[in-house]
N, C-alpha and C positions, 0 to 999 in steps of 0.2 A: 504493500500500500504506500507505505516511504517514498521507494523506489519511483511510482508512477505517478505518484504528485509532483515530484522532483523533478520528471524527464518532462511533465504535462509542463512545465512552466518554462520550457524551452520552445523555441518556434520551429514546425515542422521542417520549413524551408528558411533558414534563417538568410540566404544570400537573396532569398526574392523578399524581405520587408520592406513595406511603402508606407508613408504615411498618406494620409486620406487624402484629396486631391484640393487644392487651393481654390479660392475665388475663381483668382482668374484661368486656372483646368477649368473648372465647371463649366465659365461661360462661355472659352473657347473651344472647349469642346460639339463639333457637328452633328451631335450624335441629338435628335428629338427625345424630350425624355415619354419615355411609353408609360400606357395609363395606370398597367401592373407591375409599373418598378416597386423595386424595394423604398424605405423612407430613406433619408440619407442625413448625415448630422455635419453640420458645418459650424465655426467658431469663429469669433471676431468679434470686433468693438461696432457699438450699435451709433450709425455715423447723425442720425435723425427718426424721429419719430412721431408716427402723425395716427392719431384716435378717433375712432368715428363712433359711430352706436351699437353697431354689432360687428366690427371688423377691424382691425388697424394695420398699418404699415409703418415698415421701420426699412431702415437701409444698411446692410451690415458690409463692415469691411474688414479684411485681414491684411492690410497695405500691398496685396500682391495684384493691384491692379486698379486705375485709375477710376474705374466703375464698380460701383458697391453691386451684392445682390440685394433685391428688394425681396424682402421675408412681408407674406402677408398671413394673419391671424386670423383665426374666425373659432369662434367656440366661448367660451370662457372668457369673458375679459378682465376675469383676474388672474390668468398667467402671466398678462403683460405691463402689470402695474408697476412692477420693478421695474422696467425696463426704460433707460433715460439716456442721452448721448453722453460718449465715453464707456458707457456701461460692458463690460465683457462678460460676454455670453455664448453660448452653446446651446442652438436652434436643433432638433430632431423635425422634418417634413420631408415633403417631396419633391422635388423638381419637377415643375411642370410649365408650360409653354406661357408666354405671359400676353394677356389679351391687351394690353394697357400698351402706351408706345411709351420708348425710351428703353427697353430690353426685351430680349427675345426668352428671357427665361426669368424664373421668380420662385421663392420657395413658400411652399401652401404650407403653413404649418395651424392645422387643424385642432386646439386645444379640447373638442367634445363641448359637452354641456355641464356646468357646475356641477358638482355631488355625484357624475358620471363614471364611471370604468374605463379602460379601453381607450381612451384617445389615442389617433393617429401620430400627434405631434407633442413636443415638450420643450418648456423652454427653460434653462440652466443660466441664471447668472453667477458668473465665476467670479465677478469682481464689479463693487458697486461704483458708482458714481456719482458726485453730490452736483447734480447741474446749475446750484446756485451757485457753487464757490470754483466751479472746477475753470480752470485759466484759458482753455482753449473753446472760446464761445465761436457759433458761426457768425454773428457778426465780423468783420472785415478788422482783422488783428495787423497793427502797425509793422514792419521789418523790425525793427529796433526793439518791441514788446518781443517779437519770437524769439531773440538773439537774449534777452532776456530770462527767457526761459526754455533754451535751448534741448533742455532733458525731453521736454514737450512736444517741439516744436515739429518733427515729426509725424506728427498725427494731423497735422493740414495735408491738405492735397498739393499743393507747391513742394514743399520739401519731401515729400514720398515721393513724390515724381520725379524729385531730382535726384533723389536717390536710388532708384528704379535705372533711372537713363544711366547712372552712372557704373551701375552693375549689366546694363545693355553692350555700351562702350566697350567695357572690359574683356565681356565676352566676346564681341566682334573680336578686339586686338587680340587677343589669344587666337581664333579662329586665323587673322592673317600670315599672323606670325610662323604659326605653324603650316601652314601651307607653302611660307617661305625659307623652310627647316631650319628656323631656329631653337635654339633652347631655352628654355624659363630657366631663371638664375634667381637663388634668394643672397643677396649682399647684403654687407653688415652696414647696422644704423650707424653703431659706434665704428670711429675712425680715428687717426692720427694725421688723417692729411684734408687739406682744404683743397679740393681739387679746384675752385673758380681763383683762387687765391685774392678774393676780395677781403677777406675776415670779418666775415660776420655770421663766423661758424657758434655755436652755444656750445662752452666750454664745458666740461665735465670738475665739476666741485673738487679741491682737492680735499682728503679724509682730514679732519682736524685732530685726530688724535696720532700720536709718532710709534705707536702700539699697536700698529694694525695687523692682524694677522696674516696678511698676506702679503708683508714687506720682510718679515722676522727669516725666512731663508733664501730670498732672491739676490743671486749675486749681481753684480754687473755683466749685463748682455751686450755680445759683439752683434755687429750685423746683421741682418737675417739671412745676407746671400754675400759671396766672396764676388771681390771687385778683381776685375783682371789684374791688377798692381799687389793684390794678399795673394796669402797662401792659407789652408787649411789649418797649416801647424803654427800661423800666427796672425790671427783673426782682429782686424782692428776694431775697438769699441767705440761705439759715436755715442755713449753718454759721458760727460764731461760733469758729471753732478758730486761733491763732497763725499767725500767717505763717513760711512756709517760703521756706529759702536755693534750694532749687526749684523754686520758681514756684507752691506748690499749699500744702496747709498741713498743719503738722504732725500732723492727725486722717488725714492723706491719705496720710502715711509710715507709719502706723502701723497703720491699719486697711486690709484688702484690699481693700475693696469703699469706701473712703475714709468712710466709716460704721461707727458699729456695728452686728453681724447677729448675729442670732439661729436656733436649730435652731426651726421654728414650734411652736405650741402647739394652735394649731388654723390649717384654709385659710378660714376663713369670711371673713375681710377681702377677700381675690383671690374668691373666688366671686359675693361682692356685686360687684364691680367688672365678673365677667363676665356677671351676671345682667341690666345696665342693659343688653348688647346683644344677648345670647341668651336671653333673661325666662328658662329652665330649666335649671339648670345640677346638675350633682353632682360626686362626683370620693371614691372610697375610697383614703386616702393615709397615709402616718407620720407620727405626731404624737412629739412628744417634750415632756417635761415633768420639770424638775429638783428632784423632790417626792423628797425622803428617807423617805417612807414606808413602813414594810415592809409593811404588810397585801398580803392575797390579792386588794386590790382596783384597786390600781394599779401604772405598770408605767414605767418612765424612757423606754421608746417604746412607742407602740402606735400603732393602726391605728382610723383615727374616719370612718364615712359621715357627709359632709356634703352637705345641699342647699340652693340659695337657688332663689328662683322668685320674680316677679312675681304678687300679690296681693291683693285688697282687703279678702279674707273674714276675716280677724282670726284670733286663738287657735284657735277653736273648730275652723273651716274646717282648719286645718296640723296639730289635733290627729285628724281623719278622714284625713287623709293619713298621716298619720304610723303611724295604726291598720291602716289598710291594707296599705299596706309592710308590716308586722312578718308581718300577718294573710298576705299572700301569700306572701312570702318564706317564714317559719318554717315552713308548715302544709302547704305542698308538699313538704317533707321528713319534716316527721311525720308525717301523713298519706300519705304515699307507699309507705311502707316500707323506708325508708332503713339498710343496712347498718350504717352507721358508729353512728346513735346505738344499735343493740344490742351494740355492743360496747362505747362510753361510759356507757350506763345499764347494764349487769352490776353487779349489788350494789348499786346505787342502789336510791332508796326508790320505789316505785313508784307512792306517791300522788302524790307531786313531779312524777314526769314527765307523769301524768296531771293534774293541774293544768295542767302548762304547753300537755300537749297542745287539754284544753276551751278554753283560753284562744284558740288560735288556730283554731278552728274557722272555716270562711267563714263559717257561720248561726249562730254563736255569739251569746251576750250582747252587745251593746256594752261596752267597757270604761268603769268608771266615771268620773266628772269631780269635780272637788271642788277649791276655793281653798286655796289656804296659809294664810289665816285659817279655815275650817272644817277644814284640817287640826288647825292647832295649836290651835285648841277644843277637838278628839277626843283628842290626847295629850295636854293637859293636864287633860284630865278623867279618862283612865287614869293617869297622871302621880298624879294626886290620889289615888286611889284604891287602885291597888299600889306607889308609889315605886319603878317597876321598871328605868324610863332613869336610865344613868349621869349623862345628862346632861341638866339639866332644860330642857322643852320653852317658850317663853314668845317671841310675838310678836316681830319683830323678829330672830330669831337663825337661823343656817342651819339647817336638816335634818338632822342625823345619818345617819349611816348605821343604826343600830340603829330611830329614827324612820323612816325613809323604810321597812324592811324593816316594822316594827309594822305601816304602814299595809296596804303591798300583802299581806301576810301570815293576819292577823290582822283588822285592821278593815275591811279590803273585799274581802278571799281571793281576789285577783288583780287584775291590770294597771290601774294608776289613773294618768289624767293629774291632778298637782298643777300649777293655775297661778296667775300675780296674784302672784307673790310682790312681797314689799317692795324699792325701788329702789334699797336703799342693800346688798341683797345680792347685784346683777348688776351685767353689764360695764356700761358707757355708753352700747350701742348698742340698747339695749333700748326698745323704743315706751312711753312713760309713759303709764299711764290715769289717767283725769278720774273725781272724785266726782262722785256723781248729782247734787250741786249746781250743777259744774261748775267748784266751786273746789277746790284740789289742797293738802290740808293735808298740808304737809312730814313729819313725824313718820308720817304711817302710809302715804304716795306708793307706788303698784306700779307695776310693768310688765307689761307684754304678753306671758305668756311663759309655759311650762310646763314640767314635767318630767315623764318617764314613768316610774314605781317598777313593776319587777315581783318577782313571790316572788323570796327568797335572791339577789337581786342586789342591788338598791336601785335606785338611779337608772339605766336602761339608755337614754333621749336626753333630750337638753336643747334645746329650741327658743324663738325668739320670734318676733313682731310687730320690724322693725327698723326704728325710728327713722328716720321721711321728711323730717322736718321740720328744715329746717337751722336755721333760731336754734336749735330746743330742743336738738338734736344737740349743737351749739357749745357750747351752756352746760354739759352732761353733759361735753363733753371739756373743757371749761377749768377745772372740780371736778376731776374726774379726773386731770389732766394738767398742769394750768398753761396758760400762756399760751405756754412754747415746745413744749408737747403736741401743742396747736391749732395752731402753723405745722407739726409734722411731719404732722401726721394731714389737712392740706389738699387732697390729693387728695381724700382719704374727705367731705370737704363737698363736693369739685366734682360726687360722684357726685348726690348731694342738687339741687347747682345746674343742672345742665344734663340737663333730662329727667328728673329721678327720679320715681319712683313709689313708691306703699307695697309691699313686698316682704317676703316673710318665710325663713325658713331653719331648720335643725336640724342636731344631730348627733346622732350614734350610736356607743357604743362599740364596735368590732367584736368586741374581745377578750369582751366583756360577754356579745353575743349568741351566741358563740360557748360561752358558759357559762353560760346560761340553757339555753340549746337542747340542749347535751351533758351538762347534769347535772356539770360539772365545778366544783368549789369554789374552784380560785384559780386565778386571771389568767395564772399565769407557767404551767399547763399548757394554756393555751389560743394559743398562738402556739408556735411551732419554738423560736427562740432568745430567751428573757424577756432584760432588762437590766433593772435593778432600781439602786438606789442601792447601792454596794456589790460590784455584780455584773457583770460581760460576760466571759463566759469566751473567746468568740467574735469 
């Protein structure tokens, strides 16, 4: 008897378990529900509720789909007195065809006759709701209210949809990704290098106590890799930190990881290092960046696609790639017919979306190409002309965000790759191009490298050509860095030394694309919980 209670409470088929099928199964589902189905039980937050005299309607949602089911009641109208928006519950009816317009399906839940037997339906409140005090009324709730109550703020139909789109997204880029045989990579958050080398990486606390357990046996560490100038048998150490009364050194009491770490800023340094033995790598991960910036267009974490690949084809070649992705990804949701963005475009302008839509067509235009000096020709001939940028446009100086929108907006009315920029505006690991002469005059030096401006965002990826060449590498980090830049970043030459190849890479903002695509205007409503300078409620 033991025995068989014990084996019953296991599942016959344990590799086939499913849970019940969501909202949005049900309604996408083709299948007419027949008059002698079974009942079926569905769960979810009751989104409205409307009481008549002998009948009532509620609208239930389980955020998997921008259209609630409508549960209508008949029987009993004291089953549904509990029932109130917010309220979670657990509906017992039927599915059955729906006479009413605005849904092709509706669930009958039949409660009988008071003091009856037998009813067909039942309804289960899991968790109550007080709808005098509860925070999320359907009156029309401010941005700034939601952000306020961010734990909440989920529970509108804007931010499930943006949250919806943005597990839509994801899915796409895995689908292309993989079709372009690369491999998913999970890279580390914590880091010791600033690969943009702007520094406004968020530093890791050092331990305040000189007792830490995990400084008491670490000696002093050599290198992580031998520099063609060592040898095995005499490993040069590039910590330079005081001697400790424990054996290890006082950088090694103090820091956890006996270094300084960093929250990363981008994974593109660990990508390149997986690329030398998978040529295809990617990896959509958190980025963090310690930018006190309030604008709608940055975010203290977010979330950046990046890929490295093995390549020979230069800019040109990673800017067709790069088109593509967007063009595949993007345009199998707007062109699909994708719930969520009619619920994100509502009141939006409609030429915008239709912009963005032409844009991604498969048989579209190409999208246009043009240098950073043919850019900054065009602005400062407008420049000349209307004195309309705050900030004047002139060789040598970054992009603006107002310039980069002028361009993709205005002067080529959608998605343009800028590339070639000046050397002295990107990281170090950027591939420097050669004059037609083939000598490299200092003062006007580019790299290899692009950016992709589309409408009302500005810059949505940033790619390059990366630097194969170890001297010229070396000398880019010993400018950048010093000379004890170039012993930390020695690995990053061993990739160069042993097997490298030319290779190229990108990122992408996810929060970006996720507000081009949704017609949303700032950042912090394009992810679940923003952290901002200032901000994390969470």
């Amino acid at each position: 008897m033991i025995v068989r209670r014990f084996a019953s409470s296991f599942s016959a088929k344990p590799g086939g378990f499913k849970l019940p099928p969501t909202i949005r199964q049900l309604l996408a589902s083709p299948h007419t529900p027949a008059p002698d189905a079974p009942p079926i039980t569905v769960s979810g937050w009751i989104k409205s509720i409307r009481r008549q005299k002998n009948v009532a309607f509620a609208v239930l949602t389980d955020g998997s789909s921008p259209q609630g089911l409508q549960a209508v009641f008949v029987g009993n109208g004291d089953g549904v007195k509990a029932l109130t928006n917010g309220a979670a519950v657990r509906l017992t009816g039927k599915l059955v065809p729906s006479p009413g317009a605005g849904q092709d399906k509706e669930l009958l839940v039949d409660l009988g006759k008071a003091g009856e037997s037998g009813a067909k339906g039942e309804v289960r409140v899991l968790g109550s709701c007080d709808p005098e005090i509860y925070p999320i009324q359907k009156q029309a709730l401010s941005t700034e209210y939601l952000r306020d109550h961010s734990h909440l703020r989920a529970r509108t139909d804007a931010i499930a949809a943006m949250i919806r789109l943005r597990d839509a997204l994801k899915k796409n880029i895995s689908t292309f990704f993989d079709e372009q045989g690369f491999v998913y990579t999970h890279t580390p958050v914590l880091t010791g290098n600033d690969a943009e080398g702007a520094g406004e990486a968020f530093q890791i606390a050092e331990i305040p106590s000189a007792q830490h357990p995990a400084s008491v046996l670490l000696p002093s560490s050599p290198s992580s890799s031998p520099s063609p100038s060592s040898s095995p048998a005499a490993p040069t150490a590039t910590a330079t930190a005081a001697p400790s009364p424990l054996g290890g050194t006082l950088a090694h009491e103090k820091e956890f990881f006996s270094r300084p770490a960093h929250l990363t800023v981008s994974h593109q340094l660990h990508l390149e290092a997986l690329a030398t033995a998978l040529a295809r790598v990617y990896t959509l991960s958190p980025c963090f960046r310690a930018e006190r910036s309030q604008t709608g267009r940055h975010l203290a974490e977010f979330w950046m696609l990046e890929a490295e690949w093995v390549q020979a084809g230069g800019v040109g070649e990673t800017c067709d790639f790069v088109e593509a992705c967007v063009r595949k990804v993007v345009g199998g949701l707007v062109h699909g017919g994708s719930g969520e963005l009619e619920v994100l475009w509502r009141g939006g302008e409609g030429s915008r979306r239709q912009a963005m839509s032409d844009a991604v067509k498969p048989d579209g235009k190409p999208w246009k190409r043009m240098t950073y000096t043919e850019a900054v020709e065009a602005l400062e001939a407008e420049h000349a002309r209307t004195k309309k940028f705050e900030y004047e446009p002139r060789w040598g100086r970054a992009l603006q965000s107002e310039h980069e929108r002028w361009l993709a907006e205005t002067f080529v009315k959608g998605p343009v790759f800028v590339t070639d920029y000046p050397a002295v505006l990107k990281p170090f690991y950027m591939r420097r191009n050669c004059s037609a002469s083939g000598a490299e005059d200092r003062d006007r030096e580019t790299v290899a490298c692009f950016d992709l401006l589309v409408p009302h965002v500005g810059e949505l990826v940033g790619g390059s050509v990366r630097e194969e060449r170890p001297s010229v590498l070396e000398s880019r980090m010993r400018e950048a860095f010093g000379e004890a830049g170039v012993r930390e970043y020695e690995w990053y030459l061993d990739l160069r030394r042993y097997g490298g190849a030319p290779h190229v890479g990108f990122g992408m903002g996810f929060e970006r694309l996720v507000g081009w695509v949704g017609g949303i205007e700032n950042v912090r409503e394009c992810v679940p919980f923003p952290r901002w300078a200032g901000r994390m409620l969470l």
